[in-house]
C-alpha positions in Angstrom: -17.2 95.1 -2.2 -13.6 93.7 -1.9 -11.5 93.9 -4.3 -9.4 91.2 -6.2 -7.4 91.0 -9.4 -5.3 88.6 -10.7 -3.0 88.2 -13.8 -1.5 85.5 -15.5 1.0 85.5 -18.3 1.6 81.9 -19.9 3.8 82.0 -22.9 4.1 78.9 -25.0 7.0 78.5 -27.8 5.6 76.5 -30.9 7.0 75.7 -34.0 4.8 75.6 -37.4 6.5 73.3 -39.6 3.9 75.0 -42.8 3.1 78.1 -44.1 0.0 78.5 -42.2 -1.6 82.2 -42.2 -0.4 83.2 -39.0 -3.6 84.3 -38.0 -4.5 80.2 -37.9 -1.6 79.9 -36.1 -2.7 82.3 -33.3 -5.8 80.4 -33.2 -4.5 77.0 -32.4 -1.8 78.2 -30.5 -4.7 79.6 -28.3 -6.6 76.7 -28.2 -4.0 75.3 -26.9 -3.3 77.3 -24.2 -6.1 78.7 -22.9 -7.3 75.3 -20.7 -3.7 75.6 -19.0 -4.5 79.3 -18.2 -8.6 78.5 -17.1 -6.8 76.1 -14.6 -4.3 78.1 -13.3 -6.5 81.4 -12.5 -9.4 78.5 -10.7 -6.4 76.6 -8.6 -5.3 80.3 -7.6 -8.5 81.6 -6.2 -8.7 78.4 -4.7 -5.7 78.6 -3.1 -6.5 82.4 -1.9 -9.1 80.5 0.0 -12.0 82.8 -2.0 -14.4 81.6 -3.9 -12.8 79.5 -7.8 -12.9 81.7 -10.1 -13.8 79.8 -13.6 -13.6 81.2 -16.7 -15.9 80.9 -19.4 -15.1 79.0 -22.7 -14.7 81.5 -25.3 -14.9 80.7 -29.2 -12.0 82.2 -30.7 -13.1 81.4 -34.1 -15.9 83.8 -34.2 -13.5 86.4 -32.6 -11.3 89.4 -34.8 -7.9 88.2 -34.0 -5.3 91.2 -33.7 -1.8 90.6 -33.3 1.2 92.6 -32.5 4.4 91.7 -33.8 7.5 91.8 -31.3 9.5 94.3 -32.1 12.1 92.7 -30.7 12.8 89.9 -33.3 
């Protein structure tokens, strides 16, 4: 079988204007997102000429959210 991988990083900048456990935040902020990145990755394979690749929806509600603060900030 051939092989094929792909990777996509999409950052967004967002702004809460409330105090919002930040877990929420991650939540919506993914929501939000996560169409953009579903598009992306099936106009890519598209454009590879291979087969569109289309990602599943995925429920992050029912998911453990872990984040990872930047050290950075």
């Amino acid at each position: 079988p051939e092989s094929f991988r792909l990777k996509v990083k999409v950052v967004g900048d967002f702004i809460s204007e409330d105090d919002s456990p930040k877990d929420d935040i991650h939540k919506t902020t993914y929501k939000i997102l996560f169409p953009h990145v579903k598009a992306i990755i099936t106009s890519i394979s598209v454009s590879a000429n291979i087969p569109p690749i289309f990602l599943p929806d995925i429920n992050i509600d029912n998911q453990s959210v872990y984040m990872i603060e930047n050290p950075k900030k």
